[in-house]
C-alpha positions as CSV (number, residue, x, y, z in Angstrom):
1,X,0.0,0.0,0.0
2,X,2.5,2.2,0.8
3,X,4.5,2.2,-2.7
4,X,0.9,3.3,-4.4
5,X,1.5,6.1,-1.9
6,X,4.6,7.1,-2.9
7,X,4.0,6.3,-6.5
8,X,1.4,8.7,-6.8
9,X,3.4,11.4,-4.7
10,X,6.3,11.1,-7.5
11,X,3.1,11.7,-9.9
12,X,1.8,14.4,-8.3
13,X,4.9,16.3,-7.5
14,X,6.0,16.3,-11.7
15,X,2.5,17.6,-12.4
16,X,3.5,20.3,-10.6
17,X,6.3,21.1,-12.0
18,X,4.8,20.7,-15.4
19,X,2.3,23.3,-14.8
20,X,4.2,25.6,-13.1
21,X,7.2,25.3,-15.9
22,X,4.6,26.1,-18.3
23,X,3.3,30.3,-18.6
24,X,6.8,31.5,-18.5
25,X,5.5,35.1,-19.8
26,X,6.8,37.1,-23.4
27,X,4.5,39.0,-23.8
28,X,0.8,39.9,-22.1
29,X,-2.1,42.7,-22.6
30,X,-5.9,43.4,-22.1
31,X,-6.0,46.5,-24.8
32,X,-6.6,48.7,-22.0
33,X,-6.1,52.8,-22.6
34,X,-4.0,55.5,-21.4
35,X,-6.0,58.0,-19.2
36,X,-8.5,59.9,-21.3
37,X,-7.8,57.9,-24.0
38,X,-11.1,55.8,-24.2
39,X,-14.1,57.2,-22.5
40,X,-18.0,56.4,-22.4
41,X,-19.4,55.4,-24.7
42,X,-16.2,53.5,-24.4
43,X,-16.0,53.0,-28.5
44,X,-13.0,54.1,-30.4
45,X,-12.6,53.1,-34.1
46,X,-8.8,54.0,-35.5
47,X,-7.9,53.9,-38.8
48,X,-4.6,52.7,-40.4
49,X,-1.5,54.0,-39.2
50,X,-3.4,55.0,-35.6
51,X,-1.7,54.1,-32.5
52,X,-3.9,53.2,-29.6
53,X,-4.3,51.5,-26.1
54,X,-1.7,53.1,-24.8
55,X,0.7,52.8,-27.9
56,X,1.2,49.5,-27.7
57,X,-0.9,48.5,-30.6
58,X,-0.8,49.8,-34.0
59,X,-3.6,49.3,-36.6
60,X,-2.1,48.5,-39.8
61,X,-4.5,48.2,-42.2
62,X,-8.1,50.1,-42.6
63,X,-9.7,50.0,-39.1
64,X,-10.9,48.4,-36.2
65,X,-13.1,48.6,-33.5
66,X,-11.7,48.9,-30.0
67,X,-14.2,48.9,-26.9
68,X,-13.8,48.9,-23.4
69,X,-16.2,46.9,-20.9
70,X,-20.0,47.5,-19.6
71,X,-21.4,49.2,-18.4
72,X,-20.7,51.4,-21.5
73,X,-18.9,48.6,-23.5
74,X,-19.0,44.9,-24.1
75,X,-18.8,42.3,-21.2
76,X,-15.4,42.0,-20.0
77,X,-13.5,39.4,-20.9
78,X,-12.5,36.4,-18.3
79,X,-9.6,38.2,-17.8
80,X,-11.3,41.6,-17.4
81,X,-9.7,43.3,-20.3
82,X,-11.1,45.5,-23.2
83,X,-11.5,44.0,-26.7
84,X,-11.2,44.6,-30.1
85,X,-13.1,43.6,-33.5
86,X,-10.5,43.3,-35.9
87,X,-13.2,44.5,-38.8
88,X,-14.7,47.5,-38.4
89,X,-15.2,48.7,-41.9
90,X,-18.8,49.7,-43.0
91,X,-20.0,49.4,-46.5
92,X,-21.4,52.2,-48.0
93,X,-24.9,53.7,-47.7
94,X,-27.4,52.1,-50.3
95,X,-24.3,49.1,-51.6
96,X,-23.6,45.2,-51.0
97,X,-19.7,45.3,-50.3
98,X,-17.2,42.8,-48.5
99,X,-15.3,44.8,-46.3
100,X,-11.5,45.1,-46.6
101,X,-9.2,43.3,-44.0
102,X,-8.7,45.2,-40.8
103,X,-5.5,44.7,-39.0
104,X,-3.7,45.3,-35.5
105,X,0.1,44.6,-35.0
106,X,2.2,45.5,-31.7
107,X,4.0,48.8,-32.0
108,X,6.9,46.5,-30.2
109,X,8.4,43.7,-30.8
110,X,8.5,40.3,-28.7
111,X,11.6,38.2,-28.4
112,X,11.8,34.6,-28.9
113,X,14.1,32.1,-29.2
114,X,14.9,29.5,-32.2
115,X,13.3,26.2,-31.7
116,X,11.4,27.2,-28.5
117,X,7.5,26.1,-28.5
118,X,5.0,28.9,-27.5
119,X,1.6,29.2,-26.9
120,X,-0.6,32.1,-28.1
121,X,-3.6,32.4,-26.2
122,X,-6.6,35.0,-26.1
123,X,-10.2,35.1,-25.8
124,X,-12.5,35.0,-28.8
125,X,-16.2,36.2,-29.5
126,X,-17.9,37.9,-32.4
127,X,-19.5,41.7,-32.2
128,X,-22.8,41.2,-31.1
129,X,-24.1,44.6,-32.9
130,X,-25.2,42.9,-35.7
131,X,-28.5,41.5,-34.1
132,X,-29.7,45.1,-32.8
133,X,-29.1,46.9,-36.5
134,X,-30.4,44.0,-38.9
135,X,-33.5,45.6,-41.2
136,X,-36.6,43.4,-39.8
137,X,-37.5,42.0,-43.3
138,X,-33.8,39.8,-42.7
139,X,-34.3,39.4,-38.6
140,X,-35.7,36.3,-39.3
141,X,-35.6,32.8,-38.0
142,X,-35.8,31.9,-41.7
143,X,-33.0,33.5,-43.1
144,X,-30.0,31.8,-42.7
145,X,-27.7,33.1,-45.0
146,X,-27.3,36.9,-43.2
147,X,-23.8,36.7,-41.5
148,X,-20.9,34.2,-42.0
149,X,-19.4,33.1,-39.2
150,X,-16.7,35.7,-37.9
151,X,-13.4,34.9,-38.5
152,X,-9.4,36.1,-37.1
153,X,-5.8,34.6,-38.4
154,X,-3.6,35.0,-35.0
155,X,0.2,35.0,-35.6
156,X,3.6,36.4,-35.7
157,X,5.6,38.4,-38.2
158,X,9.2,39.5,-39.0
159,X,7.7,43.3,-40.1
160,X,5.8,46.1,-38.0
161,X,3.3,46.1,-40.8
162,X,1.9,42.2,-40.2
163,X,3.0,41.8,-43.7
164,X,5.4,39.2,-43.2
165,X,3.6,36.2,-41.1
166,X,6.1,33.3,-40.1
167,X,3.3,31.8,-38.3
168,X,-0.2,32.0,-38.0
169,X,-3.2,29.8,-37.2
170,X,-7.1,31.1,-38.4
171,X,-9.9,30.8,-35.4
172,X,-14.1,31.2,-36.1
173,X,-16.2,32.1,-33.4
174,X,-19.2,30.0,-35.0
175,X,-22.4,32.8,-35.3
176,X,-25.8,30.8,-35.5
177,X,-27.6,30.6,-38.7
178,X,-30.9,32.7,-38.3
179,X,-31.1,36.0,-36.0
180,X,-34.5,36.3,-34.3
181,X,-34.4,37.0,-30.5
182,X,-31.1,38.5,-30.8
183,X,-29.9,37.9,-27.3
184,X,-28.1,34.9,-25.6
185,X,-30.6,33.5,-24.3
186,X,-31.4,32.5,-27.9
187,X,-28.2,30.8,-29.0
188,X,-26.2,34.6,-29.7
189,X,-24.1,36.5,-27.9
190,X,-24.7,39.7,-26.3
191,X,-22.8,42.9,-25.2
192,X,-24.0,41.3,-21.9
193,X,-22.4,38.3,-22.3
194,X,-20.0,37.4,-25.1
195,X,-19.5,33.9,-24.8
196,X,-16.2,33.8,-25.0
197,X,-14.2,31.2,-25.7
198,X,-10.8,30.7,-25.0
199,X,-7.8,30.2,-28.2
200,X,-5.1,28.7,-27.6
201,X,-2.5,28.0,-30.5
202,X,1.3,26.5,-30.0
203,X,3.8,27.5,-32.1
204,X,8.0,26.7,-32.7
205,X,9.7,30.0,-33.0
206,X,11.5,29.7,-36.2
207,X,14.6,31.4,-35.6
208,X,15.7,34.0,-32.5
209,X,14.6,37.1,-33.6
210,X,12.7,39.9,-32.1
211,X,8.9,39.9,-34.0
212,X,5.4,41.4,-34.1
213,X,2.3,39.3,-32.8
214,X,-0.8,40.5,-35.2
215,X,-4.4,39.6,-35.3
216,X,-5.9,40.3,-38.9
217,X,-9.8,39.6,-39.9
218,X,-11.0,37.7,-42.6
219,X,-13.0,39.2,-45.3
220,X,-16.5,40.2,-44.0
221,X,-19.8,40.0,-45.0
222,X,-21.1,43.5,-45.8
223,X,-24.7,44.3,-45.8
224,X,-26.6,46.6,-47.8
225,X,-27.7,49.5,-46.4
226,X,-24.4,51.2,-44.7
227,X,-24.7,48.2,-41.9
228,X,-21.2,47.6,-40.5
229,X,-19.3,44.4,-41.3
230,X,-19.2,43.0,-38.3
231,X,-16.0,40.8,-37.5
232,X,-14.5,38.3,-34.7
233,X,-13.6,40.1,-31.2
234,X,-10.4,39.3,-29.7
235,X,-8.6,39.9,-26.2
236,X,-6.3,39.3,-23.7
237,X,-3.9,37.5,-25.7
238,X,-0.9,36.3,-23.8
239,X,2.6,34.5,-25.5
240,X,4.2,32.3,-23.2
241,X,6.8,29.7,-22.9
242,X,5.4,25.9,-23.5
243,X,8.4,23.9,-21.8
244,X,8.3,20.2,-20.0
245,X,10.2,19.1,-17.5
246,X,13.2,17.3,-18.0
247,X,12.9,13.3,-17.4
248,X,16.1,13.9,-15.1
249,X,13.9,16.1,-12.4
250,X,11.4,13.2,-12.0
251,X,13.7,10.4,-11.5
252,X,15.7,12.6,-9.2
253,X,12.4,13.6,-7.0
254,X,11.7,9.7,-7.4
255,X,15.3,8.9,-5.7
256,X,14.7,11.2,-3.3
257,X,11.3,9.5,-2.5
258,X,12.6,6.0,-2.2
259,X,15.4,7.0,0.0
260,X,12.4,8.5,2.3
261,X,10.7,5.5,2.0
262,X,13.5,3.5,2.9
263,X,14.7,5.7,6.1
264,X,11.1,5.5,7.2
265,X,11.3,1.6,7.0
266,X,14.4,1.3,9.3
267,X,13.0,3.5,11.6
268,X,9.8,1.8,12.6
């Protein structure tokens, strides 16, 4: 009985130090603002070339919406941070249009090292606006065919543009075919609650180098009648160090437990 007990020690113990040598921390931020710089209604939308939460992110192409949390905003993430849609281009007045890709890269760079894993993670949701501005002849339970599902490519690149990816992974935040009710309790997210879920991609660095993470929206589905293009909502993202324990830790800890075990055997 008692080597089941110390077996599962030795078990424990390098689950520990698994999860504790994983979330070595490169880079982290919840698009929050310098003073002033976001105020109710808590809604900015930069353009291209605009820095913005507190000049850490840059929006290189077109523009984006960025919005803080309720009760002005959206929900908060898990985290607590503020978000962004990565597509906040609006067609037109009167036209059908796809909008063009919006964009956000960090104004700095991250470090990483050559053959090193990583792991990207960040919450995902889809702007909710779309269910309060639909024209009532399309807010139907009928009409499946109003919004794609809102789509994000996460990665990292060599250039401050985002032009450059060396990796990148595209997520969906699935949005459910047919828009009546327009709340959550219907099967849609809400300013209220998002429904977010959380991303989590791994990555091998692929060379040491200092690079930029971006977040870049896929092509939207514009509506007629000047109704935004509504896009996938990102936050919170966080790079961190995806490391395992070397084999040699565990069999020392499992030395040191047998010799336990064996001192405690003589002595009783």
């Amino acid at each position: 009985m008692n080597k089941w007990i110390w077996r599962a020690a030795l078990v424990a113990l390098c689950s520990l130090i698994a999860i504790s040598a994983q979330g070595q921390i490169v880079f982290t931020n919840q698009f929050y603002g310098a003073a002033g710089e976001i105020n109710p209604p808590n809604f900015k939308e930069p353009s291209a070339g605009t820095l913005f939460a507190n000049n850490i992110w840059k929006v290189t192409q077109n523009n984006i919406d960025w919005v803080a949390t309720a009760p002005y905003g959206w929900q908060a993430s898990p985290d607590g941070g503020f978000s962004v849609d990565t597509d906040g281009y609006a067609c037109p007045v009167g036209s059908s249009c796809e909008a063009p890709l919006g964009e956000i890269v960090t104004s700095g760079t991250v470090n990483l090292t050559a053959g090193k894993t990583y792991n990207l993670t960040f919450y995902l949701s889809g702007n909710p606006d779309y269910l309060c501005t639909l024209p009532p002849a399309s807010n139907s339970s009928t009409d499946t065919s109003i919004l794609n599902d809102q789509v994000v490519t996460a990665g990292i690149s060599s250039d401050s543009a985002g032009a450059s990816p060396l990796v990148s992974q595209t997520f969906s935040f699935a949005t459910t075919a047919g828009l009546a009710g327009g709340s959550s309790a219907s099967g849609y997210n809400s300013a209220a609650n998002m429904m977010w879920q959380t991303v989590n991609y791994q990555f091998v660095a692929p060379s040491s180098a200092t690079y930029y993470l971006f977040f870049q929206s896929s092509p939207g589905t514009g509506l007629a009648g000047g109704l935004m293009s509504w896009g996938a909502v990102v936050a919170d993202p966080v790079i961190s160090v995806a490391t395992i324990p070397e084999p040699s830790t565990c069999v020392l800890l499992g030395a040191g437990l047998l010799a336990l075990a064996a001192l405690r055997r003589r002595l009783s």
